[in-house]
Each structure stands twice: as structure tokens, then as C-alpha cells.
C-alpha positions as CSV (number, residue, x, y, z in Angstrom):
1,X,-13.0,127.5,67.6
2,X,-13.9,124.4,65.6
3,X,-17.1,123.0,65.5
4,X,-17.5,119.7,67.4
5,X,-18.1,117.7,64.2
6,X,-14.5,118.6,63.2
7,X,-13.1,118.3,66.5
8,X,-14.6,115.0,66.5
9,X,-12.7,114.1,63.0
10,X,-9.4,115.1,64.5
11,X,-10.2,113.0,67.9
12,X,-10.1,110.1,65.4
13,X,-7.1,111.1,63.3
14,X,-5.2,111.5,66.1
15,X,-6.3,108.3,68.3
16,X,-3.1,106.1,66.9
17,X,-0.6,108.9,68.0
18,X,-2.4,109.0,71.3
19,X,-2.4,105.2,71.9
20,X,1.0,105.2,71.7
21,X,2.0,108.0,74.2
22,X,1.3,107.4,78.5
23,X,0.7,110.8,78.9
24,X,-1.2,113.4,76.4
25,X,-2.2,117.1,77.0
26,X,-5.7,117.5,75.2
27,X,-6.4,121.2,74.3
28,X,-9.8,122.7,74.0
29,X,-11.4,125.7,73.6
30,X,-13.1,126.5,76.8
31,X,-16.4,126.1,75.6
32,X,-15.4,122.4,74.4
33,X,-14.0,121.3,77.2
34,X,-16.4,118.4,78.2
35,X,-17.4,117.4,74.7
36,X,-14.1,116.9,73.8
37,X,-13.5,115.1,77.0
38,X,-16.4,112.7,76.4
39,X,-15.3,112.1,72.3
40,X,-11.8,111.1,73.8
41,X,-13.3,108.6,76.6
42,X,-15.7,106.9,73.9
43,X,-12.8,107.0,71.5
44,X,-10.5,105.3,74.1
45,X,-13.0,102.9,75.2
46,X,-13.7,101.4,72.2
47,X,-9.7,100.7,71.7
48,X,-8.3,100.3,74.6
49,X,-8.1,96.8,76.2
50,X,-8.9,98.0,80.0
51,X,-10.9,100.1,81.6
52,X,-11.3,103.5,81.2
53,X,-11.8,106.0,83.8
54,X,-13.0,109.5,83.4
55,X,-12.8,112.1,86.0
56,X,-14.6,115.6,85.5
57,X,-13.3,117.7,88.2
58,X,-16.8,119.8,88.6
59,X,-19.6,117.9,86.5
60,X,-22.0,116.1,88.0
61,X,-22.6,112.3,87.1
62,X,-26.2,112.7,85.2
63,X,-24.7,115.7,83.0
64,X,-21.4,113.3,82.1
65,X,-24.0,110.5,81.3
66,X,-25.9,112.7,79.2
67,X,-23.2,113.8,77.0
68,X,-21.6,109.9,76.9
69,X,-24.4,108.6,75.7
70,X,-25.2,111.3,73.2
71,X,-21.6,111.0,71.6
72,X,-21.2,106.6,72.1
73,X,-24.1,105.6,71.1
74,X,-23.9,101.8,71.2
75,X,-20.8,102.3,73.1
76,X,-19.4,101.5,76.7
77,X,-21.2,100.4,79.5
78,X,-21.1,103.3,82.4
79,X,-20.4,103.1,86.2
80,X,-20.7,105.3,89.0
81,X,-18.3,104.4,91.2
82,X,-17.5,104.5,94.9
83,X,-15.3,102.8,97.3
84,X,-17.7,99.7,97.7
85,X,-17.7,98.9,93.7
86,X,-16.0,96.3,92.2
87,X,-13.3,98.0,89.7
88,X,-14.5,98.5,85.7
89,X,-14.5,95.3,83.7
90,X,-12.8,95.7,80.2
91,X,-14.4,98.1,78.1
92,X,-16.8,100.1,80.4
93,X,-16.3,103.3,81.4
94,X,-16.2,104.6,85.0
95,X,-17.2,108.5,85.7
96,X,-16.7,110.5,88.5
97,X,-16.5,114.1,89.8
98,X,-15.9,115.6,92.7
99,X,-16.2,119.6,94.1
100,X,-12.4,120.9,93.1
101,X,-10.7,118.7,95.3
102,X,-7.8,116.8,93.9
103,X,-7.3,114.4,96.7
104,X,-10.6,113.4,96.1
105,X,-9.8,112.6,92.0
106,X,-6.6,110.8,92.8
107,X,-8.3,108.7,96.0
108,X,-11.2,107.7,93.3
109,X,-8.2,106.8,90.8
110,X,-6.0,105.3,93.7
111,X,-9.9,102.7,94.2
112,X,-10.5,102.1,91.1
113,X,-6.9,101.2,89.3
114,X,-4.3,99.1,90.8
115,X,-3.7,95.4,90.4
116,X,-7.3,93.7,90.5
117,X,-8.0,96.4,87.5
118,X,-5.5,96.0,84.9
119,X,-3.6,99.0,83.5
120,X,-6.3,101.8,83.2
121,X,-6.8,104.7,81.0
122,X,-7.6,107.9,82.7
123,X,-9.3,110.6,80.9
124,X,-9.6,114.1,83.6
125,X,-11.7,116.3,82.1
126,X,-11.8,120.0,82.6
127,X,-8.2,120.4,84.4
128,X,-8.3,124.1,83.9
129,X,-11.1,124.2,86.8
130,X,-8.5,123.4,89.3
131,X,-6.8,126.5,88.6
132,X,-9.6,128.8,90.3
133,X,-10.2,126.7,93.3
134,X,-6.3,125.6,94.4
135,X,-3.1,126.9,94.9
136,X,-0.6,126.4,92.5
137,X,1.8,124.5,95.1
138,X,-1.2,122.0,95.7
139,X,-1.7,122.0,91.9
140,X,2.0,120.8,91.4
141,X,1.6,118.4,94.0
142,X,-1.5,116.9,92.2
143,X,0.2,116.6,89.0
144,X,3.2,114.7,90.9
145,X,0.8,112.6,91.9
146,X,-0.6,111.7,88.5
147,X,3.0,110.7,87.6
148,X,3.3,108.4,90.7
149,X,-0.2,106.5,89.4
150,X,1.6,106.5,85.8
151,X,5.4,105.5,87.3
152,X,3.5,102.3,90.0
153,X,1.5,100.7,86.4
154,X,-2.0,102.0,88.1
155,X,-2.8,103.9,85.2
156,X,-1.8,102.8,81.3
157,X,-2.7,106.0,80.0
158,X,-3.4,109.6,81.2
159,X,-5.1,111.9,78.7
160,X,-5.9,115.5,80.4
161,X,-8.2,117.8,78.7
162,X,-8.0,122.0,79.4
163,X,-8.3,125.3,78.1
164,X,-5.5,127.4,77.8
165,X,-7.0,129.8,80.6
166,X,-5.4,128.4,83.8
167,X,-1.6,129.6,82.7
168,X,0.6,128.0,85.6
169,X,-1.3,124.6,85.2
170,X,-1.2,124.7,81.4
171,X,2.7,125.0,81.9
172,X,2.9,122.1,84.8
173,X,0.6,119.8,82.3
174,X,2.8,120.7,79.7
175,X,6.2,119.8,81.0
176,X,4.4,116.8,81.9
177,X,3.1,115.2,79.3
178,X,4.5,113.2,76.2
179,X,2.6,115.2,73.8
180,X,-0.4,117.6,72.9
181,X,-2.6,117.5,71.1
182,X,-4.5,121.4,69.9
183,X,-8.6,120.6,69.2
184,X,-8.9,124.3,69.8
185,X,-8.1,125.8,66.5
């Protein structure tokens, strides 16, 4: 396992080769699965042109905060968003999580992209978590879902960070995305 200030390094050296792709698989070690989610949303959001939305499939909101504002210091604004919010203004970040449930991920995507956003960036953190709490056909249907968003323009850019742990969905994500990118070794 690397240490984070490394992993952090290679965040960076790779950002231009991520920029350029829709849809990147972001490999961690297990216990770097959020920190390496949070240096890839402060990363994105201080390049990318719209907003940024990062989903956590089981963090809570004040541990994300935490760990954003420890690693972007000076950096993006954060929301906390719910169906009654206004959509992320260029540059800020929006954070959610929800309780294993991928409807509930792709409805908070489904309000917070679309037309009245821009294209969005979506960072979902700690996809491997899916694995223990959903089936694998509901797990293909969630990823087929995540390339509708990307196919209708809602979201620019998917990055999804995992472990290696959660076999079936690290073989689904994998098909499915453009590239990967290894932060574990």
C-alpha cells in the first residue's frame, strides 16, 4: 500500500489522462478508499469547468466534510444536497451518501445533473460497499444506469473509486470504464 502522500502525487500525475477519459475505474487499497476519493473530487474540482458531485455510498456527510476540507484546503465550496436545492454552481462540490441503496445514488444524481446543471463530474466513492449489501443482478442494473446518465449528457465525467475486494463489481466496473487507474500499489 502506498502512503497517501504518494498516492496523492500520482492523483496529480495522472489528472490530464483522467480529464480526457468519461469514464475511469480509480483503484484503491481498501483502507484508502475515501482519501483517495476525496484527493480525486478536490483534484477535479479545481479543473473541471462544472460541478462536481461526489457520492459515498455509506459515509455520512460530516465525516466527507471532514476529510474534504482536510485535503482542499482553500478549495471548493461544499453542499449538502436534497431534492429542494438549487443544483451546484461551477466549481463547488456537492456530497451525498446514502445507506447501500443505489436507486437512492442515481435519484440524487438524476436531481442534481441534467440541463439546468451543466455537464457534471461524478466522483462515487467506495463502490466496492455495494457488493456486500446487493445482488449482483441489481449491481449490473446500477452500473447500466451510470451509462444512461453518461449516454443522456447528465454526467461529463464518471470517476468510480473501489478496492479490488468486491470481484463481480470490480469485473462490471471494469468492462465499463475507459480506463483505470491503480493508486493501490
Amino acid at each position: 500500500m502506498l502512503p497517501i502522500t504518494k498516492v496523492a502525487e500520482r492523483v496529480r500525475q495522472s489528472l490530464p489522462g483522467i480529464e480526457q477519459k468519461t469514464r475511469v475505474l480509480a483503484i484503491s487499497a481498501p483502507t484508502q478508499v475515501n482519501p483517495v476519493s476525496v484527493l480525486l473530487v478536490c483534484a477535479l474540482a479545481r479543473s473541471s469547468k462544472g460541478p462536481v458531485l461526489f457520492l459515498s455510498v455509506d459515509r455520512p456527510n460530516d465525516t466527507l466534510t471532514r476529510m474534504v476540507n482536510k485535503h482542499c484546503s482553500n478549495g471548493p465550496s461544499i453542499l449538502f444536497p436534497n431534492k429542494f436545492q438549487d443544483p451546484p454552481n461551477a466549481r463547488e462540490v456537492s456530497c451525498t451518501s446514502s445507506l447501500f441503496a443505489p436507486k437512492l445514488l442515481l435519484d440524487t444524481v438524476g436531481l442534481l445533473s441534467g440541463p439546468q446543471a451543466g455537464a457534471a463530474t461524478l466522483v462515487m466513492g467506495n463502490l466496492s460497499t455495494l457488493a456486500f449489501y446487493n445482488s449482483n443482478d441489481r449491481i449490473k442494473e446500477f452500473i447500466a444506469k451510470l451509462g444512461e446518465l453518461c449516454a443522456s449528457g447528465a454526467i461529463s465525467r464518471l470517476v468510480l473509486v473501489m478496492d479490488r475486494s468486491a470481484q463481480y463489481l470490480y469485473s462490471l466496473a471494469s468492462e465499463f470504464c475507459e480506463t483505470e487507474l491503480d493508486l493501490s500499489q
